[in-house]
N, C-alpha and C positions, 0 to 999 in steps of 0.2 A: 653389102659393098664395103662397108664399114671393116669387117672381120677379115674380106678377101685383102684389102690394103694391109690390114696388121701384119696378114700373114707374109704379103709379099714385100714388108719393111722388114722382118724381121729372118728372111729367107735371105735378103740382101746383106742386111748386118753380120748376119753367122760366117755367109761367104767372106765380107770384107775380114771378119775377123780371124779365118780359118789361113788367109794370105800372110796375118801379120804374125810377127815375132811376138814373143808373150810381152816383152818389155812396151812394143807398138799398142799392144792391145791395155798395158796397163797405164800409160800414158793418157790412149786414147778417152778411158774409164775417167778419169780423176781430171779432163779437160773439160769433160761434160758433165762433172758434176756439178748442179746447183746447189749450194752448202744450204740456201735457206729454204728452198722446197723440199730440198730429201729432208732437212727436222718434221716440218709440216707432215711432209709422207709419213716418218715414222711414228710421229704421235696416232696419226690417223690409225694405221696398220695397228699399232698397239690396241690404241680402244676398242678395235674390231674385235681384239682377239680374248679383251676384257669383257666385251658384251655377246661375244660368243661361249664364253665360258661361264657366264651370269646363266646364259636364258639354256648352258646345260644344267646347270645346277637345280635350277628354277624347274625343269623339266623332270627333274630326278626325282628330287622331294616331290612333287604330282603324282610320279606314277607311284614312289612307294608310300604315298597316303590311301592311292584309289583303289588299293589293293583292301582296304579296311572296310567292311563292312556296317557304315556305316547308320545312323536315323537321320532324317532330312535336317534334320536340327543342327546335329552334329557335322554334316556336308556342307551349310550354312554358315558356321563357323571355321570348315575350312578355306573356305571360297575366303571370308574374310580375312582369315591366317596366311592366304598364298597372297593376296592382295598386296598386305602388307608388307609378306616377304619380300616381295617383287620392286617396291617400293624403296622398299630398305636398300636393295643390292643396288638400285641403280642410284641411289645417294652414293654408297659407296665407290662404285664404278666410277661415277662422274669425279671424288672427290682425287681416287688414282687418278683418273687422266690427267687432271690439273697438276696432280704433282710430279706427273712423269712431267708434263710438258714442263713444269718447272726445273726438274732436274736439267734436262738435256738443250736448252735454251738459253739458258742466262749464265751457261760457261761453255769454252772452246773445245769441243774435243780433238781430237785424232780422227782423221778418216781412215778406215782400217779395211782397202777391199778383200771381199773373199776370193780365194784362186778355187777352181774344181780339178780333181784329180780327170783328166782325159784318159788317159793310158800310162802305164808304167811308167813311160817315160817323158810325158807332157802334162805340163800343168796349162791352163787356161783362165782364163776371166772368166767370174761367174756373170753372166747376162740378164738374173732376175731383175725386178723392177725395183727392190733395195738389194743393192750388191755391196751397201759397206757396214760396215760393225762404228760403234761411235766407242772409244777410248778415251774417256776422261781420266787423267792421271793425275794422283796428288803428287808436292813437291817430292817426293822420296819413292815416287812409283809401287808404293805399298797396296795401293787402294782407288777410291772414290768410287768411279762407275763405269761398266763394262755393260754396253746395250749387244747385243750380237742380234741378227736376222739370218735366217736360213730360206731357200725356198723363196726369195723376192717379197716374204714379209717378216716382221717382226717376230723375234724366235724369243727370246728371254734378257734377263738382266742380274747383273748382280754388283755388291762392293768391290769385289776383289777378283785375281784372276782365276776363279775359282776352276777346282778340278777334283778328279777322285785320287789324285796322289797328292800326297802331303809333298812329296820331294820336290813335283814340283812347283806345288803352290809355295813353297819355303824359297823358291831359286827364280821365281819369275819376275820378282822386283828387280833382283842384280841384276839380270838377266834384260832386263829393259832399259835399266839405269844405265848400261852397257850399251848399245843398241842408240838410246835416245841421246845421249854425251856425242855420237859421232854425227849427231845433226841429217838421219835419212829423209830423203828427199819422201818413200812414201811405207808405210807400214800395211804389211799384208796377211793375211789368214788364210790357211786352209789346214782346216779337220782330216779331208780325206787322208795327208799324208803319215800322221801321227797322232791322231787325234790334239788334246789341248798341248801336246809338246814339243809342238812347232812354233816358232813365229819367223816369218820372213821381212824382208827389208831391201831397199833397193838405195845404193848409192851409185853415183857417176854410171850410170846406166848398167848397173850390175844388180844384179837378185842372187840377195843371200841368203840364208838360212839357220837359224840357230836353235839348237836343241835344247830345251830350255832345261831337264833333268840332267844331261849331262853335261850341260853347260860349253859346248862343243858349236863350232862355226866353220859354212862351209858356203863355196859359191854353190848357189843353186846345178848348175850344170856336171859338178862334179857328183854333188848329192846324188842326182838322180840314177848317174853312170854307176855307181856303186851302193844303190840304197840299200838293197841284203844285206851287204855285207856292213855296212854303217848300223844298220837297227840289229844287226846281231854282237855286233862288240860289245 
């Protein structure tokens, strides 16, 4: 009964949100968002994916021990060598959790929602159950910490606005120090467009778009009338 309800909240939501304009839908996003339960959610979603990635490791070293032909004595000694290990990781584990929750708690970030690529020419609200990236910016936009979640959980983290271009890891500070100076009402992401050399923004009920390599700004609606021929200049 439980599942049939989700399904039919969630059947209903898509429709409401399939009526609204993207601007309706990102409003809607960032009205409902609880700043202090989505941190809770995202520490949670993290440690999941810390204690899923423990008890793979944990599961690895098993099987390529039990591959060794071993004497009872010697199995004996592994059983107490995996004990330990097992031990150890989740000391670990637990000590990351703490210190994520500490990072992303005891300072304010940026709510940064994801858009999804729909088609060519529409973007959309992402509707996972974490749909924003957390943006801590230091005074000079060089750094601090960049949480991002893919997929409605928790996807990775890092100092910087890291990518595999230097060009635009070199331009994404200006590039925001520009952006954050005109005071946007909400900061957004989406990969599907450009991968990391997007980031978008919304003022006075407009969605912009800024190319963070080429350092190039555009209204979203025009972006999209002409993306070919923008990504091939």
């Amino acid at each position: 009964m439980e599942r049939l309800l989700l399904f039919v909240m969630s059947c209903l939501y898509f429709c409401i949100l399939s009526g609204q304009t993207l601007t309706d839908q990102i409003e809607h996003a960032y009205s409902s968002l609880d700043s202090v339960s989505y941190i809770d959610d995202i520490i949670l979603s993290y440690g999941k994916q810390k204690d899923k990635r423990m008890q793979e490791s944990f599961r690895s070293v098993v099987r390529m021990r039990s591959k060794d032909k071993d004497s009872s004595d010697v199995r004996k000694q592994n059983i107490s060598m995996y004990l330990k290990y097992f031990a150890d990781c989740e000391i670990s584990v637990a000590r990351g959790i703490k210190s994520f929750e500490s990072d992303v708690k005891f300072r304010t970030p940026v709510y940064v929602l994801n858009l999804k690529l729909k088609d060519d020419r529409t973007l959309q609200v992402d509707t996972g159950r974490l749909a924003f990236n957390l943006f801590y910016f230091d005074k000079k936009y060089k750094g601090s910490l960049y949480v991002y979640c893919d997929d409605g959980e928790y996807s990775w983290q890092d100092s910087y606005f890291r990518t595999f271009s230097q060009r635009i890891g070199d331009k994404a500070p200006k590039v925001f120090r520009k952006i954050m100076h005109k005071h946007p009402k909400y900061l957004l992401f989406c990969p599907d467009l450009e991968g990391m050399n997007t980031i978008l923004y919304v003022i006075d009920n407009d969605v912009y778009i800024y190319r963070i390599a080429q350092m190039q700004k555009y209204k979203l609606e025009d972006y999209v009338k002409n993306r070919s021929a923008i990504r091939s200049s």
